[in-house]
C-alpha positions in Angstrom: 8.6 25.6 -31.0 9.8 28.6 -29.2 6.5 29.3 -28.0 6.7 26.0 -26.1 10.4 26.4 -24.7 8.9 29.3 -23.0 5.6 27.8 -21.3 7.5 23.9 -20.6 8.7 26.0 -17.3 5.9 27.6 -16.3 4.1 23.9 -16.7 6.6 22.5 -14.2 6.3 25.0 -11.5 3.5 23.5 -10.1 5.6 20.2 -10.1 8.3 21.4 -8.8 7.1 23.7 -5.9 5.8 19.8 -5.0 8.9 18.1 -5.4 10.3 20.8 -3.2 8.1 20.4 -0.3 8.8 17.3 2.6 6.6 13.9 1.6 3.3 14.2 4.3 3.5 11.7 6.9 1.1 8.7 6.5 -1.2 9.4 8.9 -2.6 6.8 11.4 -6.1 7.4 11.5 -8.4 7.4 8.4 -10.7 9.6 9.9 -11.4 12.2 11.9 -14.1 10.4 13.8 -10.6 8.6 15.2 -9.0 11.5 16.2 -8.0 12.1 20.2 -9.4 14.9 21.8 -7.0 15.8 23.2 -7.2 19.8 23.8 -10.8 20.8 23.6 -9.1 24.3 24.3 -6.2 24.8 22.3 -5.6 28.1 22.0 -4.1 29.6 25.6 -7.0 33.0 25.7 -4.0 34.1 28.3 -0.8 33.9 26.2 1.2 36.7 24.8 1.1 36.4 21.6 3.9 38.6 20.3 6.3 37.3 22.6 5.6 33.8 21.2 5.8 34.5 17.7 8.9 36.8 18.6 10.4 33.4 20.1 9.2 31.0 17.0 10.6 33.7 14.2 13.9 33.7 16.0 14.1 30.2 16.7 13.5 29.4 12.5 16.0 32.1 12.3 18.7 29.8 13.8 16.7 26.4 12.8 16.3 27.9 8.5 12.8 26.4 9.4 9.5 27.9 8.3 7.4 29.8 10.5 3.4 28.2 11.0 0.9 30.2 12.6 -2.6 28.7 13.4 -4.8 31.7 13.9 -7.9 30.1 15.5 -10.2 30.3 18.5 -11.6 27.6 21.6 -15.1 28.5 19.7 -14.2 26.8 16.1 -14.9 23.1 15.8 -12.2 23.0 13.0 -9.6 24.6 14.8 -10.1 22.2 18.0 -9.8 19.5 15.0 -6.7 21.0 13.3 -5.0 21.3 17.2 -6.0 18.0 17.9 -4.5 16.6 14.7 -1.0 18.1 14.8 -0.8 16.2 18.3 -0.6 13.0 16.5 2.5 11.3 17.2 3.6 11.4 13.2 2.3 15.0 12.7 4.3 15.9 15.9 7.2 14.3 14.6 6.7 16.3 11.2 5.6 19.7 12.4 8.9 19.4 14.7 11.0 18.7 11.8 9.8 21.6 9.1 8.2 24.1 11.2 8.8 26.5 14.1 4.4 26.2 15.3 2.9 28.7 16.9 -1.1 29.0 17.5 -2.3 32.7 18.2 -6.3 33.0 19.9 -8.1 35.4 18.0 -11.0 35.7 20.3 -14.2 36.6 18.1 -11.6 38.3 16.2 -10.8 40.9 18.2 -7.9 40.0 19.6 -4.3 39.8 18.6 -5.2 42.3 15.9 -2.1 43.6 15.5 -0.6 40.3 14.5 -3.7 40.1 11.9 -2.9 43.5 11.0 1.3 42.1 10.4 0.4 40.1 7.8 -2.6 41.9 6.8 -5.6 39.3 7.0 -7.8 40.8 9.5 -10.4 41.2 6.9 -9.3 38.0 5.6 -10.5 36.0 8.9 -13.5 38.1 9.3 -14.8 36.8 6.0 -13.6 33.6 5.3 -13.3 32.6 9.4 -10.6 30.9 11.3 -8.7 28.4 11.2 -6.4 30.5 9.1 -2.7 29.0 8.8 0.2 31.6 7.9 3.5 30.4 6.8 6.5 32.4 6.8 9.8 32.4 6.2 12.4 33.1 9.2 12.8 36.7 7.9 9.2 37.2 8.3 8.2 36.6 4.0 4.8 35.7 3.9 4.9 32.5 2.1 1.3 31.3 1.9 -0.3 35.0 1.0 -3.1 33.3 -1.4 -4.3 30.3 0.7 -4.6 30.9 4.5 -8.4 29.7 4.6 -7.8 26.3 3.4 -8.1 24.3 6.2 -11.1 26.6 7.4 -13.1 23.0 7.2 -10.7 20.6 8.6 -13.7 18.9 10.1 -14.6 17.8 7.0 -11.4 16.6 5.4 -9.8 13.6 5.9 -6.5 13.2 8.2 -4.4 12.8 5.5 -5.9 15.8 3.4 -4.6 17.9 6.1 -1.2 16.6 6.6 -0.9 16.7 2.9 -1.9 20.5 2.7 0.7 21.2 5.7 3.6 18.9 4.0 3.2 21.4 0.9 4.6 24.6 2.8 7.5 22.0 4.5 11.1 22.9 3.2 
């Protein structure tokens, strides 16, 4: 009896970290084979990335909105597919809503190190490969420290799958 007072909460966590996270948006294409292209390079090679996350960290400051960071590269099928799918009208909509978005190029992974380096998954990406998705609190808490590869092949999950995965890290 007491044995199970103690474990009933740690059953629930799972259910309620979901109850906690924003309902996915019902996506409007069943498959990927529908998806736009609409950026066959999505990740600017040219950007300063420091500067942009510096921007997205202080706008969730102000906003109490997550931080996303898609760590990709123009090279990766499933990152053109993950940057093409969050350019759907309702994955705009929801991405606008929960999270301040940010995509940083990694080159062949060797660039934007020191942003790897931040949240320590440079050796991470080099094994498991990119698209890697970071969530963080405003403050800069790593959120997602266990499950950054997921989405590592997007190309092969379905449209919802994906917005279902993001939708878990929503507040």
């Amino acid at each position: 009896m007491h044995i199970r007072r103690l474990l009933l909460p740690l059953v629930m966590l799972p259910f309620l970290a979901a109850a906690a996270a924003a309902p996915a948006p019902r996506m409007s294409i069943a498959s990927l084979a529908q998806l736009p292209v609409v950026e066959r390079v999505p990740y600017d090679t040219d950007a300063d990335a420091n500067a942009d996350l510096a921007v997205a960290f202080a706008r969730a400051r102000k906003s109490g909105k997550r931080v996303m960071i898609d760590f990709g590269g123009n090279w990766c099928g499933d990152c053109v597919v993950l940057a093409n799918l969050v350019l759907l009208p309702e994955m705009k909509r929801f991405m606008a809503a929960h999270f301040e978005f940010v995509k940083v190029d990694v080159g062949r992974f060797d660039k934007n190190t020191q942003i790897l380096d931040r949240f320590g998954i440079v050796d991470h990406l080099k094994k498991e490969g990119v698209p890697a998705v970071v969530v963080a609190e405003p403050d800069g808490t790593f959120v997602n420290r266990n499950n950054i590869a997921a989405l590592e092949d997007a190309s092969h999950m379905t449209p919802q799958a994906i917005a279902d995965w993001l939708a878990q890290w929503a507040k």
